[in-house]
C-alpha positions as MATLAB code, in Angstrom:
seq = 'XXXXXXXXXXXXXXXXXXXXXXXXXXXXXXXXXXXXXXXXXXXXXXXXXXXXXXXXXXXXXXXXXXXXXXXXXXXXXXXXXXXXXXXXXXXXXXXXXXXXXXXXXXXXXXXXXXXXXXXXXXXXXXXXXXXXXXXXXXXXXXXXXXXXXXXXXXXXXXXXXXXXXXXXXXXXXXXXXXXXXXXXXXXXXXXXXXXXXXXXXXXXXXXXXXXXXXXXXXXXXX';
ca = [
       0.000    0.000    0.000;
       3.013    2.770    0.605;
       4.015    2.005   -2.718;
       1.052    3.121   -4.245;
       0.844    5.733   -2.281;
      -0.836    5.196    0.724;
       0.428    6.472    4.224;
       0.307    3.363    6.085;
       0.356    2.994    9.801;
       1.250   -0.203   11.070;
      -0.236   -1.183   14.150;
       0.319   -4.328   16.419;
      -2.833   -5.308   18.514;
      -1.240   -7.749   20.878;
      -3.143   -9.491   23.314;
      -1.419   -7.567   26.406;
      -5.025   -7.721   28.424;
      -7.918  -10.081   29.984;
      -8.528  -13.220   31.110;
      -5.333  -14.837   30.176;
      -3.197  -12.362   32.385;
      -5.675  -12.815   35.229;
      -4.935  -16.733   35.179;
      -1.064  -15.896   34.699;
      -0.938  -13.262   37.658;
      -2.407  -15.444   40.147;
      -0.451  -18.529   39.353;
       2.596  -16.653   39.485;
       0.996  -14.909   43.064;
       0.032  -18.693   44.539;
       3.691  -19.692   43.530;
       5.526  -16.567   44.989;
       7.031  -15.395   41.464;
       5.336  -11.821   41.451;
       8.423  -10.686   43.806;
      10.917  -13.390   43.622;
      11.615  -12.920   39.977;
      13.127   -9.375   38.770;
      11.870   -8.037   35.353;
      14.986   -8.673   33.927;
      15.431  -12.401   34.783;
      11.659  -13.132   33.550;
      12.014  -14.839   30.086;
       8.906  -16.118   27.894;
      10.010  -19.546   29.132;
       9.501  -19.390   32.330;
       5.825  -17.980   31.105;
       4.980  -20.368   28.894;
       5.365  -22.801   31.243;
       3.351  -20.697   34.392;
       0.975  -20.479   31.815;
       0.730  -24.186   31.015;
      -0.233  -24.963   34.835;
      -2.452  -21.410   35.018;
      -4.798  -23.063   32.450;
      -4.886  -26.089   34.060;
      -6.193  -24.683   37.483;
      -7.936  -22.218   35.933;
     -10.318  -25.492   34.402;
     -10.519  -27.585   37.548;
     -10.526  -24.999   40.323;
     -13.847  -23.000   40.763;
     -11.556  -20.955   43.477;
      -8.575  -20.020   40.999;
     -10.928  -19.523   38.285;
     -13.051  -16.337   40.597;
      -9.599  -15.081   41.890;
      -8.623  -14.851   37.935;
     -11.213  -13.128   37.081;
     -10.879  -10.360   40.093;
      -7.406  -10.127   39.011;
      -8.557   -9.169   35.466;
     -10.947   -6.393   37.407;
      -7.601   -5.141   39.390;
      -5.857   -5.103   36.435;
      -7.903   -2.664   34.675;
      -8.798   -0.831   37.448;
      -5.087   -0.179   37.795;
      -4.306   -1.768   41.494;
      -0.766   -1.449   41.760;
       0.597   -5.015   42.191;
      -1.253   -6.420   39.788;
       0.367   -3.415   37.042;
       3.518   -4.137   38.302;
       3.497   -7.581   37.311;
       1.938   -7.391   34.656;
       4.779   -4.679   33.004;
       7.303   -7.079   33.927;
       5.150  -10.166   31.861;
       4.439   -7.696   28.973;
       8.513   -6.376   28.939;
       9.580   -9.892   28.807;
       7.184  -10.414   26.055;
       8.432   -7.641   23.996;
      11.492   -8.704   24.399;
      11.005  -11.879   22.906;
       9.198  -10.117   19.617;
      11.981   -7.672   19.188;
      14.318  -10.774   18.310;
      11.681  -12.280   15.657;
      10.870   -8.872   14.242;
      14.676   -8.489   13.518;
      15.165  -11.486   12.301;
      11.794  -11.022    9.760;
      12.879   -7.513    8.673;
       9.627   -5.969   10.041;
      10.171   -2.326   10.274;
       7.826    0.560   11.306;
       5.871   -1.471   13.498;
       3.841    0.590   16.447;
       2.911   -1.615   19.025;
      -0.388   -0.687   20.761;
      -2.308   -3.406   22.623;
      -5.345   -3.738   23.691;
      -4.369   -2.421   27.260;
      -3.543    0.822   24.819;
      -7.574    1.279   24.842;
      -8.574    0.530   28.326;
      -8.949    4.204   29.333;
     -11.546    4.768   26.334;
     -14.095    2.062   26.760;
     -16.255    3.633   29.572;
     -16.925    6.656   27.346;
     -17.092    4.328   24.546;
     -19.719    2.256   25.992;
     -21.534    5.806   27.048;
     -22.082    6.408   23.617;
     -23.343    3.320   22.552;
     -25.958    2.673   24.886;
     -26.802    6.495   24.068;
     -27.090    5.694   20.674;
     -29.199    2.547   21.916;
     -27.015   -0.107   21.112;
     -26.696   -1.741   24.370;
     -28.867   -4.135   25.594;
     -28.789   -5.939   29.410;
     -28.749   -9.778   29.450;
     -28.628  -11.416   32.463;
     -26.436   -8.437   34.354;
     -24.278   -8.146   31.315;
     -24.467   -5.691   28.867;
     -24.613   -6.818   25.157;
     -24.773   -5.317   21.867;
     -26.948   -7.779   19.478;
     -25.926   -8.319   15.644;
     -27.449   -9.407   12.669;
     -23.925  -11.623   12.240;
     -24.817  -14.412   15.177;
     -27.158  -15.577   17.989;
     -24.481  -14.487   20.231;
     -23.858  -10.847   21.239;
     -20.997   -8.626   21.858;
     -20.583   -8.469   25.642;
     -19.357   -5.023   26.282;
     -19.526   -5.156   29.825;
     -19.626   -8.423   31.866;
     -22.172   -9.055   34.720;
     -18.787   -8.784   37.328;
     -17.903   -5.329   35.916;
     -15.258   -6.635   33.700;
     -14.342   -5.786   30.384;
     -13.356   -8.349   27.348;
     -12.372   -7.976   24.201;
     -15.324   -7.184   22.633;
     -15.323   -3.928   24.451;
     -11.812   -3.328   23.331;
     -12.095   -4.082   20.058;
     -15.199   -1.644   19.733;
     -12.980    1.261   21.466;
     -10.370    0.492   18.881;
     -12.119    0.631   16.081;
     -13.621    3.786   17.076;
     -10.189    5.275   17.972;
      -9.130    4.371   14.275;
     -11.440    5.921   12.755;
     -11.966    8.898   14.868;
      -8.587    9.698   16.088;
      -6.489    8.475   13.789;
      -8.881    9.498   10.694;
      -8.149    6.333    8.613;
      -9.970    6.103    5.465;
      -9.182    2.443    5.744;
      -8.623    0.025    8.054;
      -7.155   -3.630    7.518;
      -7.827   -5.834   10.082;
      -4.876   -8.979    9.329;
      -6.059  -11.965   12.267;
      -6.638  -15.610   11.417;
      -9.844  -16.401    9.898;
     -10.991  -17.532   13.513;
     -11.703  -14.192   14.429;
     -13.901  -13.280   11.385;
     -17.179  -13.729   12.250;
     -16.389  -11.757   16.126;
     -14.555   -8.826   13.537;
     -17.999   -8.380   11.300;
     -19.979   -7.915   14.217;
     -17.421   -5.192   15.293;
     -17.876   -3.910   11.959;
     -21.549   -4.171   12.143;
     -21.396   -1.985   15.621;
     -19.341    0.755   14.134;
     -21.746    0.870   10.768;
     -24.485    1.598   13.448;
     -22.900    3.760   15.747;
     -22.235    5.747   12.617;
     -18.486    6.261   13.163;
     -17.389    4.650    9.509;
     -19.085    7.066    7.651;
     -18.559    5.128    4.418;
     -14.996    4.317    5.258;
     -13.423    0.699    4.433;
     -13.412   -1.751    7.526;
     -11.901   -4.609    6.147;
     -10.990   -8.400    7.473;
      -8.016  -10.450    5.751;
      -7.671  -14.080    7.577;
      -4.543  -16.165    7.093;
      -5.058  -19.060    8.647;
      -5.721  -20.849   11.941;
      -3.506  -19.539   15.299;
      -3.926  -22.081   18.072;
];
């Protein structure tokens, strides 16, 4: 696209927030590895494999599976142990990409997360349910498309926020902020069917105004 012209900002949505750090956080608390390991000494290894067992008890264990999801509520709230850990896990993440990105020649790459959008959703979520969008469903608050049975959960009956709230704040901070007359959305075709009903949401809420919202799967990521 630069080369025909196009100004072109590259953006990398990594999944720096939710449920998955809420598993990893309290593992790492139950095993005394929020204090006892530095942010220089964490590597990706040692999270894959805290991970791993995270998942495991996060399945069987009613108990680790609540205090997971309260961490994910600290988290975005901004408590300060759980963002201290959790900038050590992301560093040590970024670390690891660095070395790949070098190695793949990727250049001009801004990285910007979903934690990047955390701040916007409660106005976000303002507007839509202004605009009428938001529906309540059994103490969570949805946004119903045409796409699937299942809605958008914007808001989850615990306070919590997912995804699909982040991914309608980033859209909306695309378009809006950044002014993009198109947006390419490059994710495994798994996500296609959640990414039209983003679409869908932004078409309604009026903020594409005609502009290009557009999906390109490669694959499967498992």
């Amino acid at each position: 696209l630069e080369w025909l012209g196009h100004d072109v900002v590259r953006l990398n949505h990594v999944g720096d927030w939710g449920t998955q750090f809420g598993m990893l956080l309290e593992y790492m608390r139950r095993e005394e590895q929020l204090s006892s390991q530095p942010e220089d000494k964490l590597l990706v290894g040692d999270l894959m494999g805290f991970y791993r067992k995270a998942k495991q008890e996060f399945d069987k264990d009613d108990g680790f599976r609540k205090a997971a999801q309260t961490n994910v509520v600290a988290l975005q709230a901004g408590e300060a142990w759980a963002r201290e850990a959790w900038t050590a896990i992301c560093e040590a993440s970024r670390n690891e990409f660095d070395l790949v990105y070098k190695r793949l020649g990727i250049r001009n790459l801004e990285e910007r997360g979903e934690s990047f959008y955390n701040g916007m959703i409660p106005e976000v979520l303002e507007e839509l349910n202004t605009k009428g969008l938001i529906k309540e469903d059994n103490g969570a608050q949805c946004i119903f498309t045409q796409c699937s049975e299942a809605p958008l959960i914007v808001r989850k009956a615990d306070g919590g926020y997912g995804y699909d709230s982040t991914d309608c704040a980033a859209v909306l901070q695309r378009l809006r902020d950044e002014k993009a007359g198109r947006v390419i959305y490059v994710i495994d075709n798994g996500q296609e069917l959640h990414m039209r009903m983003v679409f869908e949401v932004a078409a309604r809420a009026d903020w594409a105004q005609g502009r290009r919202l557009d999906f390109m799967g490669f694959g499967l990521v498992q």
